[in-house]
ROLUMTI-712404 format. One record per atom (N, C-alpha, C): residue in one letter; residue number from 1; atom name; x, y, z. Coordinates in steps of 0.001 Angstrom, whole numbers, plus 500000, padded with zeros to 6 digits. Example, Ala and Ser with C-alpha at 12.3 -4.5 7.8 and 13.67 -1.06 7.14 Angstrom:
<atoms>
> rest,nr,atom,X,Y,Z
> A,1,N,513190,494310,507800
> A,1,CA,512300,495500,507800
> A,1,C,513200,496700,507800
> S,2,N,512850,497750,507080
> S,2,CA,513670,498940,507140
> S,2,C,512900,500030,507870
</atoms>
This chain:
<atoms>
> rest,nr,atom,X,Y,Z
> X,1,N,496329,513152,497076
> X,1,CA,497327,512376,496365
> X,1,C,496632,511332,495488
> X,2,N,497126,511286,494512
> X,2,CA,496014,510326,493469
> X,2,C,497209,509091,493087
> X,3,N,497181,508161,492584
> X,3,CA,497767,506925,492260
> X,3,C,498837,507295,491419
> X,4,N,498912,507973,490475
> X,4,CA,499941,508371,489622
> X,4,C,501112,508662,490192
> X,5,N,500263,509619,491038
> X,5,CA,502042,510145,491935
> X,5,C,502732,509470,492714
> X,6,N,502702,508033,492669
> X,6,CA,503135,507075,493841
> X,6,C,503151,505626,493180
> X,7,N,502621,505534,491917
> X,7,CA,503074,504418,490914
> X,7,C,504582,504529,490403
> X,8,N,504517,502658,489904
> X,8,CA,506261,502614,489506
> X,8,C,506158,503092,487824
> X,9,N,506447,503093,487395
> X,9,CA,506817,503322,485851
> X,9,C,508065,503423,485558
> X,10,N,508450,502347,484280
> X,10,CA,507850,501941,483515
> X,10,C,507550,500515,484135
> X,11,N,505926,500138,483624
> X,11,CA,506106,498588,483829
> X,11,C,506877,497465,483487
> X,12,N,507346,496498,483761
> X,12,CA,508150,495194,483347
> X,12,C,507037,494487,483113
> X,13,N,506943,493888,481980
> X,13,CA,505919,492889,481427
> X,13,C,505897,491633,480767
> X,14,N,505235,490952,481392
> X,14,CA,505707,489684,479900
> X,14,C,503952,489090,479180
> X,15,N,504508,488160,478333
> X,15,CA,503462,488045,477256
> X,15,C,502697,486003,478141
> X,16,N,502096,486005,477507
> X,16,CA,501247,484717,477880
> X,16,C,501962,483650,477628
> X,17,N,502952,483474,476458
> X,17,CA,503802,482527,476176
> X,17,C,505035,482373,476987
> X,18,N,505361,483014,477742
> X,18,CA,506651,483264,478776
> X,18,C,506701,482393,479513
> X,19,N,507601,481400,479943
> X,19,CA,507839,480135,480718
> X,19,C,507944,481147,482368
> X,20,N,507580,479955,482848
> X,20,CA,507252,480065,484206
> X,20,C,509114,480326,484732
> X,21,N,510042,479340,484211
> X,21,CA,511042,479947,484454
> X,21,C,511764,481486,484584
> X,22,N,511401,481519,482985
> X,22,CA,511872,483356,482364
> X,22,C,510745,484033,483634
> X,23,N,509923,484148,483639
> X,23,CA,509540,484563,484749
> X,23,C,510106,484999,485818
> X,24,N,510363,483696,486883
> X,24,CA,510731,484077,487865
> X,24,C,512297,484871,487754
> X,25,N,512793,484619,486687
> X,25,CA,514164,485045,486593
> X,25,C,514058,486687,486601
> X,26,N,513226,486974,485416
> X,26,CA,512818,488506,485358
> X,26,C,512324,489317,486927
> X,27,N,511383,488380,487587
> X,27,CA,511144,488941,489300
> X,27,C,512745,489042,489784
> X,28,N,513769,487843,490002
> X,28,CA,514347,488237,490511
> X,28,C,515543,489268,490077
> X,29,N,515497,489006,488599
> X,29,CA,516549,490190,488395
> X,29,C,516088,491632,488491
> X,30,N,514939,492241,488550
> X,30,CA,514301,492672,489096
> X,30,C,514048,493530,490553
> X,31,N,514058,492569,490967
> X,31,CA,513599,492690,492315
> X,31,C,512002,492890,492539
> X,32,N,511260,491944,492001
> X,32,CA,509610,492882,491809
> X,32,C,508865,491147,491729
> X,33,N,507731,491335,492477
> X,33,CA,507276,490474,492771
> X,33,C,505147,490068,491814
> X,34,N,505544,490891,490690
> X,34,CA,504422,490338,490465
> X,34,C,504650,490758,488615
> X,35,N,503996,490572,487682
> X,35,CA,504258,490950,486739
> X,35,C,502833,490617,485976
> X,36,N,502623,492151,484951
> X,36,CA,501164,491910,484252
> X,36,C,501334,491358,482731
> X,37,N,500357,490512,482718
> X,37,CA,500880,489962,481158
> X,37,C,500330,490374,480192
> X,38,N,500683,491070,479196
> X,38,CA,500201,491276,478319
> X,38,C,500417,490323,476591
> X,39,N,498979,491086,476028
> X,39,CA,498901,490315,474820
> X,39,C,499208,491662,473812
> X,40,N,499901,491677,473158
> X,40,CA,499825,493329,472486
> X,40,C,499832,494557,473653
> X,41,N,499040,494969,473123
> X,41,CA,499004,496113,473942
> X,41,C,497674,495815,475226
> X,42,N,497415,494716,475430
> X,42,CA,496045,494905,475940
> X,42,C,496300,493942,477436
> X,43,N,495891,493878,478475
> X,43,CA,496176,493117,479738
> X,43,C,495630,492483,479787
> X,44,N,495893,491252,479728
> X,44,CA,494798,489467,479475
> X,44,C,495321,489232,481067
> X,45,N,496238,489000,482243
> X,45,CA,496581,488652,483203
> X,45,C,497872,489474,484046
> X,46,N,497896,488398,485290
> X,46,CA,498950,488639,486218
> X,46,C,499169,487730,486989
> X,47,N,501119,487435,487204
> X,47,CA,501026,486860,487623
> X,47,C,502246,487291,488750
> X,48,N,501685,486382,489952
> X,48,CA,502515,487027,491193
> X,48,C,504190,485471,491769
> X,49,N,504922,486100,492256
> X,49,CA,506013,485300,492357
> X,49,C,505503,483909,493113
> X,50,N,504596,484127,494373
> X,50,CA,503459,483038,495010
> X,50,C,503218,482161,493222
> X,51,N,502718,482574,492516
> X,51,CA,502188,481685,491678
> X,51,C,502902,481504,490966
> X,52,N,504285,481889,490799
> X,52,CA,505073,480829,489778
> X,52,C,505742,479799,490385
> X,53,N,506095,479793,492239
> X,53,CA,506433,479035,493098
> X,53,C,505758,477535,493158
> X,54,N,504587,478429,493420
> X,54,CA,503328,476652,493216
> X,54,C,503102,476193,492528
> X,55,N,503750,476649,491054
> X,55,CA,503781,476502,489891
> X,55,C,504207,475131,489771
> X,56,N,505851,475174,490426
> X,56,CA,506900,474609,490336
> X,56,C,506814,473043,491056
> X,57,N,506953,471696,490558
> X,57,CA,507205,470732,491155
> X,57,C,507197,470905,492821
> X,58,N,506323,469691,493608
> X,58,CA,507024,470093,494984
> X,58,C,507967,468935,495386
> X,59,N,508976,469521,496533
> X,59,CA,510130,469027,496531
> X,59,C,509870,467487,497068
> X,60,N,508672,467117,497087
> X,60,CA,508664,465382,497248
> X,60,C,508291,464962,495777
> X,61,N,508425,465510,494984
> X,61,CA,507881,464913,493435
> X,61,C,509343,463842,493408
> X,62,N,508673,462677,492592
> X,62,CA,509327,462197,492392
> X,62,C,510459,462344,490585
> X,63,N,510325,463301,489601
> X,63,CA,511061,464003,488934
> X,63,C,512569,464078,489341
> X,64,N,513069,463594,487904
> X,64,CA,514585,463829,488352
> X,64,C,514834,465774,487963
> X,65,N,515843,465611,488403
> X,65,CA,516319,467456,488087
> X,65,C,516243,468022,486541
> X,66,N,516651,466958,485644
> X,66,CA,516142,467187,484196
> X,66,C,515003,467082,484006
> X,67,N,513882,466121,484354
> X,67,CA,512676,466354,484056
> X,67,C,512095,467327,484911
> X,68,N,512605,467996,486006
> X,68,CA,511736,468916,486891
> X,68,C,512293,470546,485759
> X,69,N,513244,470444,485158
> X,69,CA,513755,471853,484413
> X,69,C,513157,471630,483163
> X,70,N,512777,470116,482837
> X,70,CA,512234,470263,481083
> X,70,C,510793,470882,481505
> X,71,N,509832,470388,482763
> X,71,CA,508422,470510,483055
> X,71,C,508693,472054,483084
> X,72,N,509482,472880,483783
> X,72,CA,509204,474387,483343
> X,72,C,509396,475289,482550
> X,73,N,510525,474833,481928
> X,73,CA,510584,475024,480668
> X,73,C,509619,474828,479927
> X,74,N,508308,474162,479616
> X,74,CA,507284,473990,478958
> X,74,C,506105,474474,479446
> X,75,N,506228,474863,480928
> X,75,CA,504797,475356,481582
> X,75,C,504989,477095,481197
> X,76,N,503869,477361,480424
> X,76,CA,503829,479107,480003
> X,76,C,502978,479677,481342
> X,77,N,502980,480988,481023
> X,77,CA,502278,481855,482228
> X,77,C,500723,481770,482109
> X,78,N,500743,481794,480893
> X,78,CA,498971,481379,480698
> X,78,C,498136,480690,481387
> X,79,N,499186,479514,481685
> X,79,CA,498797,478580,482585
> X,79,C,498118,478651,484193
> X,80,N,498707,479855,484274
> X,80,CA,498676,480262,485648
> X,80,C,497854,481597,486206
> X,81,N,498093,482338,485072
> X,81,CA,497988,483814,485272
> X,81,C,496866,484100,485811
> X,82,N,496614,485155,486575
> X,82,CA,494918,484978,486610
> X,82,C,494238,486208,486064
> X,83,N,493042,485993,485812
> X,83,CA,492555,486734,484530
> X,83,C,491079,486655,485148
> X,84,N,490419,487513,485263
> X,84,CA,490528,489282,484537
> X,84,C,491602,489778,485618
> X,85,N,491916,490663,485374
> X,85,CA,492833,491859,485858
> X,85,C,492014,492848,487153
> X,86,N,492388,492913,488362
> X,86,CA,491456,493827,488904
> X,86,C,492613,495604,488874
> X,87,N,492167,496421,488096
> X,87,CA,493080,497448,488065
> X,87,C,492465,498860,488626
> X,88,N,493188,499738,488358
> X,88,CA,493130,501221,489178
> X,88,C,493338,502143,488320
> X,89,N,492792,503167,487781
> X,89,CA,492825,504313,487187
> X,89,C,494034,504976,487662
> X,90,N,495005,505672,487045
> X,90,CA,495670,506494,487602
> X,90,C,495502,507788,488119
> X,91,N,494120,508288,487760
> X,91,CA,493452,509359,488759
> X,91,C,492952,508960,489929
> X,92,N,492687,508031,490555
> X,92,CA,492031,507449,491283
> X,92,C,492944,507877,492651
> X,93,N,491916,508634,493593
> X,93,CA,492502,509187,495189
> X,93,C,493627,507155,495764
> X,94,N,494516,507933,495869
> X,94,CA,495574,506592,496736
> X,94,C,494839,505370,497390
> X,95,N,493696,506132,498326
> X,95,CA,493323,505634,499309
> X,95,C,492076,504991,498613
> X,96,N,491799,504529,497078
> X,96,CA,491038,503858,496407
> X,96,C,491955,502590,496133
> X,97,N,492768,502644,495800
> X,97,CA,493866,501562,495011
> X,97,C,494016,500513,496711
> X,98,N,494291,501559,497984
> X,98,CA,494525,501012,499362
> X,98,C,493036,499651,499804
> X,99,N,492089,500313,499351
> X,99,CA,490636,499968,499551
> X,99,C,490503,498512,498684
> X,100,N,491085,498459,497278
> X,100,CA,490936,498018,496426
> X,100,C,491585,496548,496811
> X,101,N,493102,497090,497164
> X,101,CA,493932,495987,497368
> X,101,C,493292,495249,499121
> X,102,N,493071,495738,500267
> X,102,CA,492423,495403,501479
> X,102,C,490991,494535,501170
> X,103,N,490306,495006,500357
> X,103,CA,488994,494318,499831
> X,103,C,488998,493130,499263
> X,104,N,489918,492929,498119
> X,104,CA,490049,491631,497154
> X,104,C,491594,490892,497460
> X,105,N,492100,491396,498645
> X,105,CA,493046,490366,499223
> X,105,C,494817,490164,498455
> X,106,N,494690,491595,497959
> X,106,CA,496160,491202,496589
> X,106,C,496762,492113,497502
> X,107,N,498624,492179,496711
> X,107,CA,499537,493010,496980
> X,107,C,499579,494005,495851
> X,108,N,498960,494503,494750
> X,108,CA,499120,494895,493866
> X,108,C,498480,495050,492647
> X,109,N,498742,496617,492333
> X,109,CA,497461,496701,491173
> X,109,C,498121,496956,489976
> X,110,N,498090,496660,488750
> X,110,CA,498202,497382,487263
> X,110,C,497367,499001,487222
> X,111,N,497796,499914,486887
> X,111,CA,497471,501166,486815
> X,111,C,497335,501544,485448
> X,112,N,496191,501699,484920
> X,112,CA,495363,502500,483597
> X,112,C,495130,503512,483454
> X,113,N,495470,503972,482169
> X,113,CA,494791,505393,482062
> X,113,C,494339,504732,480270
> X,114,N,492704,505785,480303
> X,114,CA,492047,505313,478879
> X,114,C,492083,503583,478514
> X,115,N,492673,502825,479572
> X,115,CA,492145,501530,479148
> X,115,C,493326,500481,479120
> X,116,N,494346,501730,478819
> X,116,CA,495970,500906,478587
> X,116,C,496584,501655,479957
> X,117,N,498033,500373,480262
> X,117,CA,498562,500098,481196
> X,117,C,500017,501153,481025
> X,118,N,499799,501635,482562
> X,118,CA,500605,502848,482291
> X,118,C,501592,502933,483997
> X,119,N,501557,501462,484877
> X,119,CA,502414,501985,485259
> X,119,C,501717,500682,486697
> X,120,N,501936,500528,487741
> X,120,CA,501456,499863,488773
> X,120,C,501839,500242,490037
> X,121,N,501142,499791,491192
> X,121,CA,501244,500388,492198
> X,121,C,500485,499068,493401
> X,122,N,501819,499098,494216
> X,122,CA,502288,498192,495124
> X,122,C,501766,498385,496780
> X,123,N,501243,497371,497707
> X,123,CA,501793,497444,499099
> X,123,C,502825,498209,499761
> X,124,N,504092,498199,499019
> X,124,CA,504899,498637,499473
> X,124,C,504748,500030,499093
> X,125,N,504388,500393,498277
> X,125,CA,504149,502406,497605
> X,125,C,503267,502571,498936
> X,126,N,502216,501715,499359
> X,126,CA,500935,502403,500162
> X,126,C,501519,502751,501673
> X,127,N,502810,501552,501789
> X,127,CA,503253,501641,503113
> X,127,C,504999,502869,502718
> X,128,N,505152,503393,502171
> X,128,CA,505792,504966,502192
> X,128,C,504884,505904,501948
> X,129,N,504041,505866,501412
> X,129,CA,502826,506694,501810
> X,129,C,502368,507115,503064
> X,130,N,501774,505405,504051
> X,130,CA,502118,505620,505313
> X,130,C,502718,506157,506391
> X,131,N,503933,506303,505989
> X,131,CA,505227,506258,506816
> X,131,C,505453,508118,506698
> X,132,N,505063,508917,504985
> X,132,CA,505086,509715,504798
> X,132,C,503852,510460,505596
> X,133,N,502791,510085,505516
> X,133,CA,501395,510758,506281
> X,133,C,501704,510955,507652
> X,134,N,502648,509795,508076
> X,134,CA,502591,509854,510224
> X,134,C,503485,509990,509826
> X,135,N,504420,511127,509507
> X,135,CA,505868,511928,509227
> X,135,C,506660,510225,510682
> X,136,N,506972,509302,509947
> X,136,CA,507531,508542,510804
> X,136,C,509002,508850,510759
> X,137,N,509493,509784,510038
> X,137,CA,510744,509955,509266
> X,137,C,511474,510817,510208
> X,138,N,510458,511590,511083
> X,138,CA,510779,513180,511528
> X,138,C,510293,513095,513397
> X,139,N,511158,514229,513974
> X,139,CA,511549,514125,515127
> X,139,C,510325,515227,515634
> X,140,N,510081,514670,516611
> X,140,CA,508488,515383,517036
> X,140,C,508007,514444,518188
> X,141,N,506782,515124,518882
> X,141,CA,505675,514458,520323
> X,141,C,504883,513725,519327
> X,142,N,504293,512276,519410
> X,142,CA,503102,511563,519140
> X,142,C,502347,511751,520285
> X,143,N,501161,512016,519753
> X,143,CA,499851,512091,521038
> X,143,C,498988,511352,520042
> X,144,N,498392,510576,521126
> X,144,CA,497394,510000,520395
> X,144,C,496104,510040,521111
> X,145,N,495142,510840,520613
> X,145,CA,493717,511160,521750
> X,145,C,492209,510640,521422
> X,146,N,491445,510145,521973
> X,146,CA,490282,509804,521955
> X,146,C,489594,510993,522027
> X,147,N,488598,510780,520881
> X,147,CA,487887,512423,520178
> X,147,C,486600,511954,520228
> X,148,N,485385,512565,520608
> X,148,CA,484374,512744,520211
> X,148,C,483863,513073,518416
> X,149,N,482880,512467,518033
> X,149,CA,482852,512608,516400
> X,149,C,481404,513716,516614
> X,150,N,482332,514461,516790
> X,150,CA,481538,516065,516658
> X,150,C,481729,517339,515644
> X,151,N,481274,517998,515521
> X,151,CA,481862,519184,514589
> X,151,C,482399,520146,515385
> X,152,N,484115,520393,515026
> X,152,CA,484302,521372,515318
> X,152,C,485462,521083,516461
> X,153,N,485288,519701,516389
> X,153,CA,486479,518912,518064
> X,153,C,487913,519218,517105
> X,154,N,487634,518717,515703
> X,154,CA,489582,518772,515109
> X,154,C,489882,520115,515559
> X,155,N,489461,521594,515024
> X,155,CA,489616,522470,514713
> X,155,C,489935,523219,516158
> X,156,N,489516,522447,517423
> X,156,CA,489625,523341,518138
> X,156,C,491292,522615,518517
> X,157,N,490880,520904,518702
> X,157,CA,492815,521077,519005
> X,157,C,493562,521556,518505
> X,158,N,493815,521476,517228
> X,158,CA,494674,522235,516332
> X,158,C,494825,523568,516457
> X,159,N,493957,524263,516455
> X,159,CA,493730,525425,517318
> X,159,C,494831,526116,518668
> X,160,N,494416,524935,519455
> X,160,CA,494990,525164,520706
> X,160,C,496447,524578,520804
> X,161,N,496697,523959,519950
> X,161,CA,497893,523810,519659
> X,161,C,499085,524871,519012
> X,162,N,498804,524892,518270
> X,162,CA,498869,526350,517221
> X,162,C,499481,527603,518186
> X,163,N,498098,527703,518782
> X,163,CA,498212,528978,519676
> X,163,C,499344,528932,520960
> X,164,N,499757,527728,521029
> X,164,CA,501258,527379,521715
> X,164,C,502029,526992,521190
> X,165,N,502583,527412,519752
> X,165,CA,503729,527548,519022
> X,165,C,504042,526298,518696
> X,166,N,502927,525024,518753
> X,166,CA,503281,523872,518413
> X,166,C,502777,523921,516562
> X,167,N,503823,523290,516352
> X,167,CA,503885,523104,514745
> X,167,C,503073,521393,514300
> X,168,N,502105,521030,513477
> X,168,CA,501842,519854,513333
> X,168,C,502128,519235,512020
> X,169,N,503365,518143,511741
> X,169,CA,503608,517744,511024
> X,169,C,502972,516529,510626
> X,170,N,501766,515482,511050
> X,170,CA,501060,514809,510646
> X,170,C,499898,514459,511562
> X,171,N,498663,514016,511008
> X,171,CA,497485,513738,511838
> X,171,C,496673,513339,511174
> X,172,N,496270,512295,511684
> X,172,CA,495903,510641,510882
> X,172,C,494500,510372,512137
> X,173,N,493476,510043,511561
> X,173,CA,492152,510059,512192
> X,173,C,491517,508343,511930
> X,174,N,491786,508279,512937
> X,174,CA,490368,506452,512662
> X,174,C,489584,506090,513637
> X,175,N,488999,504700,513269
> X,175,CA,487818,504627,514277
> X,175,C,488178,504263,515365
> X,176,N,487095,505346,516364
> X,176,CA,487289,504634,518038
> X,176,C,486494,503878,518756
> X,177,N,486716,503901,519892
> X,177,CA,485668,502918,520872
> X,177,C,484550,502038,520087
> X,178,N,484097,502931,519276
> X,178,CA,482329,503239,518914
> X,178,C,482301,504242,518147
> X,179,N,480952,504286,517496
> X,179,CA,480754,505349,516354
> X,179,C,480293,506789,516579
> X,180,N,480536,506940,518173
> X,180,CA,480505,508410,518973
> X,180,C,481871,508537,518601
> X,181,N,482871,507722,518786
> X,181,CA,484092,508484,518676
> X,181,C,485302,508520,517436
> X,182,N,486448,508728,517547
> X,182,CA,487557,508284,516638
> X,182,C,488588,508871,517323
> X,183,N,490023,507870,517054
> X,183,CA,490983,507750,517444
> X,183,C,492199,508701,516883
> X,184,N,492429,509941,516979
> X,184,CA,493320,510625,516439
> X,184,C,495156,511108,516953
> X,185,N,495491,510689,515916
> X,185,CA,497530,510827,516376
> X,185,C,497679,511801,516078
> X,186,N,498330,512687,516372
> X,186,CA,499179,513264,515787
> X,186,C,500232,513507,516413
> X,187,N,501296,514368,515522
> X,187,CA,502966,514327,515560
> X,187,C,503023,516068,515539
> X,188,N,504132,516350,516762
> X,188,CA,503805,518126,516931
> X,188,C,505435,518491,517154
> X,189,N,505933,519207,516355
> X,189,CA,507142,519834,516720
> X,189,C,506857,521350,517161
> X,190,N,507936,521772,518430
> X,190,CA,507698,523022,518920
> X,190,C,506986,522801,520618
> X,191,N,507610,522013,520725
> X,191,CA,506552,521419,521816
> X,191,C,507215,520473,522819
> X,192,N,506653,520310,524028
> X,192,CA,507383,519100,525012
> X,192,C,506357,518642,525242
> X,193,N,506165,517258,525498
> X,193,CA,505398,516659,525849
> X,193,C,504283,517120,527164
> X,194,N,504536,517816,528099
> X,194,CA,504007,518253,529305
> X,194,C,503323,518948,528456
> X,195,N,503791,520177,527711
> X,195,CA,503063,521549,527163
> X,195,C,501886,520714,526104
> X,196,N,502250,520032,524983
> X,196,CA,501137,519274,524246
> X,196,C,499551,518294,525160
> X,197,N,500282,517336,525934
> X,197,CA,499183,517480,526620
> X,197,C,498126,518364,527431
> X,198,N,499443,519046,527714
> X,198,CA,498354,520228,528717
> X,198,C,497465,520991,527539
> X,199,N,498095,521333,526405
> X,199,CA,496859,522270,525727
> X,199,C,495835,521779,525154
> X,200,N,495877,520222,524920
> X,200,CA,494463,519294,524382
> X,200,C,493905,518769,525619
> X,201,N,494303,518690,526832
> X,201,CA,493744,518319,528106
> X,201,C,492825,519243,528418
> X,202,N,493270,520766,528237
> X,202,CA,492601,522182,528344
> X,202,C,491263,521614,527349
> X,203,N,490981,521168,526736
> X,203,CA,489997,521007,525443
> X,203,C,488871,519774,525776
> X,204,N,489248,519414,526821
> X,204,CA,488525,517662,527520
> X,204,C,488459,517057,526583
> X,205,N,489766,516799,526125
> X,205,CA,490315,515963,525486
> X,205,C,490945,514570,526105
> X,206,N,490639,513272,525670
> X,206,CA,491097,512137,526907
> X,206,C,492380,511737,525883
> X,207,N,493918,511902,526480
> X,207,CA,494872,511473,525620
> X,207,C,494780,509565,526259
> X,208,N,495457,509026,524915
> X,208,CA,495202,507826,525209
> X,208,C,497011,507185,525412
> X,209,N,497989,508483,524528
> X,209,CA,499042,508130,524863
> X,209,C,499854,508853,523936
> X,210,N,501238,509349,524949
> X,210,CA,502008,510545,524552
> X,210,C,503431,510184,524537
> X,211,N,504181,510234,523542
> X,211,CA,505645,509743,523490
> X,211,C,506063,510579,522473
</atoms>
């Protein structure tokens, strides 16, 4: 799955001169919590709803209500935005944009193709992604088993699964104990819980937990 197929399009955008107000108004009419700014055609910044908030007077300022609406009315996004842009190719495997955003601490990327902005991709896209990978949607056994990091350990559960008419609708692999092992779920329709364990137990397989 590459970024494209799981970006929003079209982007909502505003320009550097855009009051911190018009802003937040556009998030909330919206519903969208970050917005890339452009100059022409080209991405000078971004700015996220967090930063038009702190933007804003805090509620011990001493500002009356007209001078707290004239001050934003005059504060542009420029002001704020932050610049450079950290962005994502729209070819780029999902689980780059996931890496991208976990690494440098954001909710959200601007998505490029050839240089120009073609679309963005959110926390929230990565977590239906999620939800889509561990079929959380769909009725099935979770097993979740402690694996040896060997060649040949996936292939045989699956295997032995298989070969008892269990169907596997998702299976999601991470790290275990230690770097002998990894921690693998998966989700099995065709199956009762007794019968799924028993055929990866057959495999000295250690389940860590079955629901």
């Amino acid at each position: 799955m590459l970024v494209k197929d799981r970006m929003s399009k079209p982007v909502i955008t505003i320009t550097p001169e855009t009051s911190v107000q018009e802003a937040l108004r556009i998030m909330r009419e919206n519903k969208i919590r970050r917005l890339p700014v452009m100059a022409g055609k080209k991405l000078v910044g971004i700015v996220t709803e967090r930063d038009l908030l702190y933007a804003s007077p805090s509620p011990a300022t001493t500002l009356s209500i007209q001078e707290m609406h004239y001050f934003l009315s005059k504060l542009q996004v420029k002001e704020i935005m932050k610049a450079p842009v950290i962005t994502v190719d729209e070819n780029a495997p999902i689980e780059e944009a996931a890496r991208l955003m976990a690494d440098n601490k954001i909710g959200g990327l601007p998505v490029t193709k050839d240089g120009e902005l073609v679309g963005i991709i959110t926390e929230s896209d990565l977590f239906k992604v999620f939800t889509e990978m561990m079929a959380a949607r769909e009725e099935g056994v979770r097993i979740t088993l402690l694996v040896p990091e060997k060649k040949g350990v996936l292939a045989s559960i699956t295997k032995a699964i298989a070969s008892r008419g269990g169907n596997i609708v998702s299976l999601g692999q991470f790290w275990g104990e230690d770097l002998s092992t990894r921690t693998v779920t998966i989700k099995v329709t065709g199956m009762s819980q007794e019968a799924l364990k028993e055929a990866v137990s057959q495999e000295g397989i250690k389940v860590l937990d079955i629901r």
